[in-house]
C-alpha positions as CSV (number, residue, x, y, z in Angstrom):
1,X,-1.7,-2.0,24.4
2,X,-3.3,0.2,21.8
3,X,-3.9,-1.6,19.1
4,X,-5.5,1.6,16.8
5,X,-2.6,3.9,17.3
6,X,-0.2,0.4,16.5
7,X,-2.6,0.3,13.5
8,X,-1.9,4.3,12.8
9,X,1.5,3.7,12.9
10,X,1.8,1.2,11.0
11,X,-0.2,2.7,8.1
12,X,2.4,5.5,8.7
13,X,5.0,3.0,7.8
14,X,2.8,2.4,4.6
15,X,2.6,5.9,3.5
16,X,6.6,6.5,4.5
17,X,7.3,3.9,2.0
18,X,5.0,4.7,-0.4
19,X,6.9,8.1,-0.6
20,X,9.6,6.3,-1.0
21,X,8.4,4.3,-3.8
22,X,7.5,7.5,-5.6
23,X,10.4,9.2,-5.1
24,X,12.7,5.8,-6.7
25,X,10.2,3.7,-9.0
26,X,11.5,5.1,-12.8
27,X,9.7,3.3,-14.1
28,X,6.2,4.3,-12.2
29,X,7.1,8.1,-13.2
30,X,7.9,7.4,-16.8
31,X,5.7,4.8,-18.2
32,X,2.9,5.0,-15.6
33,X,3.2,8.9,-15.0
34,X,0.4,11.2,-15.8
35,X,-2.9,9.9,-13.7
36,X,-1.6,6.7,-12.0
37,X,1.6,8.9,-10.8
38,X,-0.6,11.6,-8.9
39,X,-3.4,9.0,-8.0
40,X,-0.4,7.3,-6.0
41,X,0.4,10.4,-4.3
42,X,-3.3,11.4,-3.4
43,X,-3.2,7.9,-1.8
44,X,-0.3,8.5,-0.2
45,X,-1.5,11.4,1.7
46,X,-4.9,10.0,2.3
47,X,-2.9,7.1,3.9
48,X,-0.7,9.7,6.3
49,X,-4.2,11.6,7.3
50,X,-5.8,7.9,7.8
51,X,-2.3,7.2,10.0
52,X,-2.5,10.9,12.1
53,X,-6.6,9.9,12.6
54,X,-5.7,6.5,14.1
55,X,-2.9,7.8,16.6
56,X,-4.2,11.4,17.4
57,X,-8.1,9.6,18.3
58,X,-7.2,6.1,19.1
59,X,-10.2,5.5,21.4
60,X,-13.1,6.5,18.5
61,X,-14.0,2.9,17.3
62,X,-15.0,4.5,13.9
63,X,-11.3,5.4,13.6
64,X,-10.3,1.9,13.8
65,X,-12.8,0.3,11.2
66,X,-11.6,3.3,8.8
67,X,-7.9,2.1,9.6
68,X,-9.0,-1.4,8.7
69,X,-11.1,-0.6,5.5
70,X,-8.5,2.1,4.6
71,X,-5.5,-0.6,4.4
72,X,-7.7,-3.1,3.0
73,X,-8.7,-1.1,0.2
74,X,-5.4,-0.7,-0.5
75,X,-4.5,-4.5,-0.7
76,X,-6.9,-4.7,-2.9
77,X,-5.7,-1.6,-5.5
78,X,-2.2,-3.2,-5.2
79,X,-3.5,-6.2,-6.1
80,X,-5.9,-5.2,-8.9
81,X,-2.8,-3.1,-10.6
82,X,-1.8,-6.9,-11.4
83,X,-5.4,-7.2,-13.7
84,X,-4.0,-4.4,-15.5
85,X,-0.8,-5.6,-16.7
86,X,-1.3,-5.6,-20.6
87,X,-1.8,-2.0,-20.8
88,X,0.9,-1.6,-18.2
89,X,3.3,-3.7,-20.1
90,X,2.2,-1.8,-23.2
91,X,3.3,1.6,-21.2
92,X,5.9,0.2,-20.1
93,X,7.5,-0.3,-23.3
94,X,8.0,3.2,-24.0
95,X,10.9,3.5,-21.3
96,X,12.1,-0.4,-21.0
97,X,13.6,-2.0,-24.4
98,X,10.9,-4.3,-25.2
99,X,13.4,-7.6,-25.3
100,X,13.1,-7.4,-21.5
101,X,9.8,-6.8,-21.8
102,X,7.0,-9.9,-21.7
103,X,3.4,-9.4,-21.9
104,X,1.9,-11.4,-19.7
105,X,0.2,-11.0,-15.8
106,X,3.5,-13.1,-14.0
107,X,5.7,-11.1,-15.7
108,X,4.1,-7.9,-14.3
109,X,3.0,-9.6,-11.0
110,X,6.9,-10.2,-10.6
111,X,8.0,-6.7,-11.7
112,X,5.6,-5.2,-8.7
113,X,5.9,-7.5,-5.9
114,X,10.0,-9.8,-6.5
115,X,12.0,-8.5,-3.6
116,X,14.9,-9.0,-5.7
117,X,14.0,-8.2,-9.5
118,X,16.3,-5.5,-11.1
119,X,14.0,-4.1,-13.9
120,X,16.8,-1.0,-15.5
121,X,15.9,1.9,-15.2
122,X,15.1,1.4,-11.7
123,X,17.3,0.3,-8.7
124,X,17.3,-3.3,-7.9
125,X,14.9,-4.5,-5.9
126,X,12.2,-1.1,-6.5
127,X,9.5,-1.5,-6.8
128,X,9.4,-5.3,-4.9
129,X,10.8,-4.6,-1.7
130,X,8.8,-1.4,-1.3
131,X,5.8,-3.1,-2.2
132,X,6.0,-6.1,0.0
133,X,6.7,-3.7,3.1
134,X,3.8,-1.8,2.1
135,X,1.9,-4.5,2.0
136,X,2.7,-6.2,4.9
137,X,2.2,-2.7,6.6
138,X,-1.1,-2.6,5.6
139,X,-1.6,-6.1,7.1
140,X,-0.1,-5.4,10.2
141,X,-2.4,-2.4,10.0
142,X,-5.7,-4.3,9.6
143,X,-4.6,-6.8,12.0
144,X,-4.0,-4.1,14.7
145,X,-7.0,-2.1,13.6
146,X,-9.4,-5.0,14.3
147,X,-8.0,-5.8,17.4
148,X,-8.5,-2.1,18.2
149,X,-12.1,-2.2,17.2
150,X,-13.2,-5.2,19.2
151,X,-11.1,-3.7,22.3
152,X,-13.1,-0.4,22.2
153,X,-16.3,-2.4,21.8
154,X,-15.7,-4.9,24.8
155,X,-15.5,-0.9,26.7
156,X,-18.9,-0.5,25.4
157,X,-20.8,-3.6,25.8
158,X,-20.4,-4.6,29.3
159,X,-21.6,-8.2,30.2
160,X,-24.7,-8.7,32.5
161,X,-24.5,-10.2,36.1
C-alpha cells in the first residue's frame, strides 16, 4: 500500500470539504469575512497543492513529513480558533441576534465542531459536520503520512547481516 499518496488523498478530502465549508458557512462569510475568510481559502489551496505533492511524488520521504506537519498544523489552527471565541462571539453578533448568542469558549467550541447544531443563518449541521470530517481527514492524513515516512525509510536503511 502507499501510505503517502492515501495520506494525499486524504488531505484532498480535507481541502474538498474545506471548499465546501466556504462555500455554506454564513456565518464564516459574514461575521468572520474580511482576513479570516481569505486566510481559509489560502489554506485551502495550500492543502490541495500539499494533497497533489503527496500523490504525484509519493516515494520523496520529505513529501510525507510535509503531509504530516501540513495536517497537523491544521489541527492545531482548528483548534486554536476555539482560544479566540470572545472576539468571534463579539463578530458574530453582528449577523446572529445576540439572544442566541452566549459568550463563552463551549458555546463557540459547539458552534465549530456539534455535528448537529443549527446556528440560523447557516444550514443545520454547517459548520460541525464539515469540521469533524476535516478533521478526521487530517488525522487519517497524519496517520497515513507517518506510515508513509517510516515505509520509505525502512527502503533506505537496510539492516546489516
Amino acid at each position: 500500500m502507499d501510505y503517502v499518496k492515501s495520506a494525499g488523498l486524504a488531505t484532498a478530502f480535507a481541502g474538498i470539504f474545506g471548499i465546501f465549508l466556504l462555500a455554506k458557512d454564513v456565518i464564516l462569510r459574514g461575521a468572520f469575512g474580511g482576513v479570516h475568510y481569505y486566510a481559509l481559502i489560502v489554506l485551502v489551496v495550500l492543502d490541495l497543492l500539499v494533497a497533489v505533492a503527496a500523490v504525484g511524488w509519493s516515494s520523496v520521504r520529505i513529501i510525507a513529513t510535509v503531509a504530516v506537519v501540513w495536517n497537523a498544523l491544521l489541527i492545531v489552527l482548528e483548534l486554536v480558533n476555539v482560544l479566540n471565541a470572545v472576539r468571534a462571539v463579539i463578530d458574530l453578533a453582528n449577523v446572529v441576534p445576540m439572544a442566541e448568542v452566549q459568550n463563552s469558549y463551549a458555546w463557540f467550541a459547539n458552534y465549530l465542531f456539534n455535528p448537529v447544531a443549527f446556528t440560523p443563518p447557516n444550514p443545520p449541521g454547517i459548520p460541525g459536520i464539515v469540521l469533524d470530517c476535516m478533521i478526521i481527514f487530517e488525522v487519517t492524513a497524519i496517520l497515513f503520512g507517518w506510515l508513509g515516512r517510516s515505509q520509505l525509510l525502512k527502503q533506505f536503511i537496510k539492516p546489516s547481516e
